[in-house]
C-alpha positions in Angstrom: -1.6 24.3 3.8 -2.3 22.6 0.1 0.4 20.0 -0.7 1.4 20.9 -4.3 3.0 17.9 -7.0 5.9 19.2 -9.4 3.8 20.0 -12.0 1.6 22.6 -9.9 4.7 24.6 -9.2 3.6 27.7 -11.3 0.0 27.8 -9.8 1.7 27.4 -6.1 3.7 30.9 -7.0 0.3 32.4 -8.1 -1.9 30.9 -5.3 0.6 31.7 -2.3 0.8 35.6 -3.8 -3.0 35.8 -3.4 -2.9 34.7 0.0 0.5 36.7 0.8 -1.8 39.7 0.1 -4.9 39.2 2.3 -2.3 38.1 5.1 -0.7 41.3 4.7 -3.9 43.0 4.7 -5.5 41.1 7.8 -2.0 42.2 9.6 -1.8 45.9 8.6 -3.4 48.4 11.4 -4.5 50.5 8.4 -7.6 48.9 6.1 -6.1 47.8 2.8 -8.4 46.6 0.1 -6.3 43.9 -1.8 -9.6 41.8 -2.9 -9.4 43.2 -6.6 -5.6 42.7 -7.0 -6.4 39.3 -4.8 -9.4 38.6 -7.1 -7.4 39.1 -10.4 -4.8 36.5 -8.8 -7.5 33.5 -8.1 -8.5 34.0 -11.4 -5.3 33.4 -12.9 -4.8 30.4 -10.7 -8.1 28.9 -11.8 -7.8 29.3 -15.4 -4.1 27.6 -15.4 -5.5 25.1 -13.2 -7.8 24.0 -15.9 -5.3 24.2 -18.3 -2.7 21.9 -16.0 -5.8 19.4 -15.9 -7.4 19.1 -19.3 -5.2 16.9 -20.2 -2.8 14.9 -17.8 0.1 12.5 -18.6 -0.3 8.8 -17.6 2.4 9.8 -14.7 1.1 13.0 -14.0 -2.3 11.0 -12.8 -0.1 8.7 -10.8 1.1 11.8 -8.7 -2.4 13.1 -8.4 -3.7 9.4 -7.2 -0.9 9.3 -4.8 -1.3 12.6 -3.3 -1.1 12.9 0.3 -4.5 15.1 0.5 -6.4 12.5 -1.5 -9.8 11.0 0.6 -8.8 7.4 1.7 -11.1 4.3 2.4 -11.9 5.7 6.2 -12.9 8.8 4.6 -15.8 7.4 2.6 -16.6 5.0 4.8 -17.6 7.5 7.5 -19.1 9.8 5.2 -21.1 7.3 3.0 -22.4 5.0 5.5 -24.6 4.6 8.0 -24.5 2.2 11.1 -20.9 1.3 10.4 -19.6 -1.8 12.6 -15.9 -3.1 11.9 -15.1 -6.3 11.5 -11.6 -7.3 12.7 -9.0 -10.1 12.2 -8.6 -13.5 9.7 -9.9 -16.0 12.7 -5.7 -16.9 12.0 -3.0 -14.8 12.6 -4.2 -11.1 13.0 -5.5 -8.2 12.2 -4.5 -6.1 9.3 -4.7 -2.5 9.5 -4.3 -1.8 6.3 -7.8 -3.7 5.0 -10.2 -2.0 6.8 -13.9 -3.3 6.8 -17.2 -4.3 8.4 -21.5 -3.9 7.8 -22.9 -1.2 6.9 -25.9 0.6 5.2 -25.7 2.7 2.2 -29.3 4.5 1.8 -30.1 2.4 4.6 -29.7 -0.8 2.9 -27.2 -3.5 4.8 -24.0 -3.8 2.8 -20.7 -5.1 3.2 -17.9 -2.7 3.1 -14.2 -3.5 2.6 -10.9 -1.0 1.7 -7.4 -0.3 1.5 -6.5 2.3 4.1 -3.5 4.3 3.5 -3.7 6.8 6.8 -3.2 10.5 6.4 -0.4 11.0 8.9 2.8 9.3 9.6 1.4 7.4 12.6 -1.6 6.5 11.1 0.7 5.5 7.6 3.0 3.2 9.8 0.2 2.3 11.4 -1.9 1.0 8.1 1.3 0.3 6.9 0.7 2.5 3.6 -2.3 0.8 2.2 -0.2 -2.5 1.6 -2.0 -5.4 3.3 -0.2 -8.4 4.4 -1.6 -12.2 4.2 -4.1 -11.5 7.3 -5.4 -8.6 5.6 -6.7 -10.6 2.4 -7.5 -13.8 4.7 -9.7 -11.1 6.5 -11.3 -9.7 3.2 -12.3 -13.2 2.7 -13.8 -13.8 5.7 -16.0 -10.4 5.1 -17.1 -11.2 1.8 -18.3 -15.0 3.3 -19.9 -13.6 5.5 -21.8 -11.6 3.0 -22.9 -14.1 0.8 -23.9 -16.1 3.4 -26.2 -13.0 4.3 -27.2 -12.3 1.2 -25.6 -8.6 1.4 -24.4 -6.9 -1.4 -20.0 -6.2 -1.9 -18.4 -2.7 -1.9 -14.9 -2.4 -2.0 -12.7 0.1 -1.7 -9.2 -0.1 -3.9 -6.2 2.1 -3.4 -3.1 0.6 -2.5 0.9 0.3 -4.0 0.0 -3.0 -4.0 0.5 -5.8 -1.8 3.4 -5.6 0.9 6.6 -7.7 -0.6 8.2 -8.3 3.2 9.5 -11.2 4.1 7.1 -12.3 7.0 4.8 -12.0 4.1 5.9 -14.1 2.1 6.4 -16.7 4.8 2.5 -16.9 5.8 1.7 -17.0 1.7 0.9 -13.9 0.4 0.6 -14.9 -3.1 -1.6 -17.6 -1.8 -4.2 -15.1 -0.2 -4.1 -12.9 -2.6 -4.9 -15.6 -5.6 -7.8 -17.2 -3.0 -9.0 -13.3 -2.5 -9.6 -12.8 -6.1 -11.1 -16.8 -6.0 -13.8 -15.2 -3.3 -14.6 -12.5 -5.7 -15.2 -14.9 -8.1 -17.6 -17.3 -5.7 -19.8 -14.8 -4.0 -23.6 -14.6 -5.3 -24.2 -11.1 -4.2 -23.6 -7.8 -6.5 -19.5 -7.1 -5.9 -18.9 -3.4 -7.1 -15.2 -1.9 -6.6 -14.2 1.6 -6.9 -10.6 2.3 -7.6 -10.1 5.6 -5.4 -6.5 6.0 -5.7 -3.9 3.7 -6.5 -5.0 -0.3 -8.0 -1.2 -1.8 -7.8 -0.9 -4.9 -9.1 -2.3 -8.3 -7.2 -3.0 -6.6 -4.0 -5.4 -4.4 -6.3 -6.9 -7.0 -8.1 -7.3 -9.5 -4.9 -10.3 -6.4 -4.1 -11.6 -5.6 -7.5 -12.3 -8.6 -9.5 -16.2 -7.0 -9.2 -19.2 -7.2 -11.6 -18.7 -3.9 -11.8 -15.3 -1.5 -11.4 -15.6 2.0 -11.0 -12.9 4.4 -11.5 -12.2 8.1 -10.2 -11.2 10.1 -13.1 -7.1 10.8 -11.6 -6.9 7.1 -10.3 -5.0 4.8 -11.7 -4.9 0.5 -11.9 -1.7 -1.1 -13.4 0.3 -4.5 -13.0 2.4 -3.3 -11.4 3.8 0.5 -11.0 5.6 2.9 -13.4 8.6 3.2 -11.2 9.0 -1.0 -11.3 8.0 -1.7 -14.9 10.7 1.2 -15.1 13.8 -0.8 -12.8 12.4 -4.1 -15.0 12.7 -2.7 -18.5 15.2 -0.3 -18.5 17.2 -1.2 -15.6 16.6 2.1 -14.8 13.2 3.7 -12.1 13.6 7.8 -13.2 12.2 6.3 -16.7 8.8 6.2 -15.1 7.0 8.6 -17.1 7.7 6.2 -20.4 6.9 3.2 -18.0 3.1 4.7 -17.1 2.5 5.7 -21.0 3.3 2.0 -22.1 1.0 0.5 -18.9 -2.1 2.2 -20.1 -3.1 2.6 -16.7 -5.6 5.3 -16.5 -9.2 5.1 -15.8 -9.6 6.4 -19.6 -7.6 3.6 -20.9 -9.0 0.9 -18.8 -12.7 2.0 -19.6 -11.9 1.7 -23.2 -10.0 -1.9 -22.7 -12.6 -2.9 -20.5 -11.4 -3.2 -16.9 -13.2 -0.3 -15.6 -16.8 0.1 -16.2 -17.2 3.6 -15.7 -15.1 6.7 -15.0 -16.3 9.1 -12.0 -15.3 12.9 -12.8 -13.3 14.7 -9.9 -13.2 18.0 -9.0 -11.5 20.5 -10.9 -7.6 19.7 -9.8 -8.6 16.6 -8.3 -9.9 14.8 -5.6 -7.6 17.1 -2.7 -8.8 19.9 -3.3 -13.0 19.0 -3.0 -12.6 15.6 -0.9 -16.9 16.0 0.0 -17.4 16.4 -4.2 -15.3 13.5 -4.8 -16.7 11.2 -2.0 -20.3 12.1 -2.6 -20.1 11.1 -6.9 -18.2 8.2 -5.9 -21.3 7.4 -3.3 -23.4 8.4 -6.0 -22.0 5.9 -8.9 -21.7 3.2 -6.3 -25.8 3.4 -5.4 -26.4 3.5 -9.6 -24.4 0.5 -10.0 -26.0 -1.5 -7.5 -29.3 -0.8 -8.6 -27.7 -2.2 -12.1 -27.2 -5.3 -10.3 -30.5 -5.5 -8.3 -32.5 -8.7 -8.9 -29.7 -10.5 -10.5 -29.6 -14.5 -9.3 -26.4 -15.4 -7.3 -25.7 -18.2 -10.9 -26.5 -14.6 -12.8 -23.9 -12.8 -11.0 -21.5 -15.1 -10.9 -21.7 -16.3 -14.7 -21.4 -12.2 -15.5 -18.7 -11.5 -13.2 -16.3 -14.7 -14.9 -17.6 -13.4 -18.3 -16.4 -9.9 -17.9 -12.6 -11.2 -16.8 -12.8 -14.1 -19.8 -13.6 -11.3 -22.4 -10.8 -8.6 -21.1 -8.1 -10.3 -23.5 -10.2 -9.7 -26.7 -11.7 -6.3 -25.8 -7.8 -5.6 -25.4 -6.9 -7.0 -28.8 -9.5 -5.3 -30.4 -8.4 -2.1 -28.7 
C-alpha cells in the first residue's frame, strides 16, 4: 500500500478509484471489463502527478526526502555492491547502528562504503535509532575512512539523516567533538571521498559524512543547517512556520548546486524516489562510478588541496549567488 504525503491527497482519491475497480472486478463471479474506465483513471493520476512534481516547494521536498518508502543506505548498499563485508564498532565504546559501513567493490573495484541507516520499520527505526548516529557512530566512520587511506581505497558515503542525535549520553561522550574530528578525517584522507545526499543532510551530523571532493544530490533530497521545523522554533518561536523556514534555508539540491555545495543533481523518478526505488538506486550507482572516474589518478596532496579549496570557496560562490 503507497504511503501518500498531504500534498498527494487528490491523486490518492484518483489512484485508490482505479484500484477499487479492478478489485471489484477480480471479486465479481461475472467477467467485468473495467480496464478502459481503469485506464482513463491511471491516466489522470499520471498527468496530475507530473503536474504535483514539476515544481516542488522547498518543504514539499523535505516531505518527499523524508518519506517512509524512500531507499535507505542498506538499500543501496546491497544493490550496488559486490562482496560487501561490515565493519563494526569505534575500537571505544560501541557500535552504532545508525552508521552503517564496511569494504566493498563497485564494478568490482575495492571501495570503502559508509551511510546513515534510517530502517524501514519500527524495529529496525528504534533499532538504527532513525538515522541519527551517536559519538560511536562518527568515531566508527573515522576508523573506516583510516582504514581506507591507509589502503589506498577510494570513500563513498551515504548521507541521510535528521542530523546527529542531541541525547544526553551523547553529549556526555562528545558528540560535538566526533562530529568536528569526522569532518577533520574527510579533510585528511588522500583517496577520492564522493558523498551522495539520499535523503535528508541535517545539519553537523550531515556534514561529519559529506565534506567530499565531490557531493551528489538526489533531485527530492535536501541538505540544510539545521531543519525547517527548528530554524522555525528559533526564528519565530513558533515550528508550524516550517514552510517559510525551508524557503529562507535554500536547502534543495537546486539551490545548493547553484551555491556550490552540491556538485551535481541526480533526477528521480517521476513522483520520487518511493515510487521506483531500483531507478533511483541504479542513477545514484551510476553518478557515483562517473564521479570517481572524475577523480581517478588524482595524487592524495591533489585531492586533498581540491577537497579544502572547494569548502574555502563555498562563502564567495554564496555571495556571488
Amino acid at each position: 500500500m503507497t504511503n501518500y504525503l498531504d500534498f498527494e491527497k487528490p491523486l490518492a482519491e484518483i489512484e485508490g478509484k482505479a484500484e477499487e475497480l479492478r478489485a471489484l472486478a477480480r471479486s465479481s463471479e461475472d467477467k467485468m471489463d473495467v480496464e478502459e474506465e481503469a485506464g482513463a483513471l491511471d491516466r489522470k493520476a499520471e498527468g496530475m502527478l507530473k503536474d504535483l512534481y514539476k515544481s516542488l516547494t522547498p518543504w514539499r521536498k523535505c516531505q518527499v526526502a523524508r518519506h517512509p518508502e524512500r531507499p535507505h543506505c542498506r538499500d543501496y548498499i546491497e544493490a550496488l555492491f559486490t562482496e560487501y563485508t561490515p565493519l563494526a564498532g569505534d575500537r571505544n565504546f560501541a557500535d552504532d547502528h545508525a552508521v552503517m559501513g564496511g569494504l566493498a567493490r563497485l564494478d568490482d573495484k575495492p571501495v570503502m562504503v559508509i551511510g546513515h541507516e534510517k530502517g524501514n520499520d519500527t524495529k529496525s527505526r528504534i533499532e538504527r535509532n532513525f538515522g541519527m548516529a551517536r559519538p560511536e557512530g562518527y568515531r566508527k566512520a573515522i576508523r573506516l575512512m583510516e582504514m581506507a587511506d591507509n589502503f589506498g581505497l577510494p570513500v563513498i558515503t551515504l548521507v541521510d539523516t535528521p542530523g546527529a542525535y542531541p541525547g544526553k549520553g551523547a553529549e556526555e561522550r562528545g558528540q560535538s567533538e566526533a562530529i568536528a574530528r569526522s569532518t577533520e578525517k574527510c579533510l585528511q584522507i588522500g583517496v577520492p571521498l564522493i558523498s551522495g545526499v539520499i535523503g535528508e543532510g541535517g545539519s553537523g551530523g550531515a556534514v561529519a559524512f559529506a565534506t567530499a571532493n565531490r557531493v551528489a544530490m538526489l533531485e527530492h533530497s535536501v541538505y540544510s543547517v539545521i531543519s525547517p521545523e527548528g530554524c522555525a522554533s528559533i526564528l519565530w518561536k513558533d515550528a508550524e512556520k516550517m514552510r517559510e523556514a525551508a524557503e529562507a534555508l535554500r536547502l534543495t539540491a537546486q539551490d545548493l548546486l547553484k551555491l556550490g555545495v552540491a556538485d551535481k543533481v541526480i533526477e528521480e523518478p517521476l513522483g520520487g524516489a518511493h515510487r521506483n526505488a531500483e531507478a533511483a538506486i541504479a542513477s545514484v550507482g551510476e553518478s557515483i562510478k562517473s564521479l570517481l572516474s572524475e577523480l581517478e589518478g588524482k595524487s592524495p596532496e591533489k585531492l586533498i588541496k581540491d577537497r579544502r579549496k572547494k569548502f574555502l570557496d563555498l562563502g564567495n560562490k554564496g555571495l556571488a549567488a
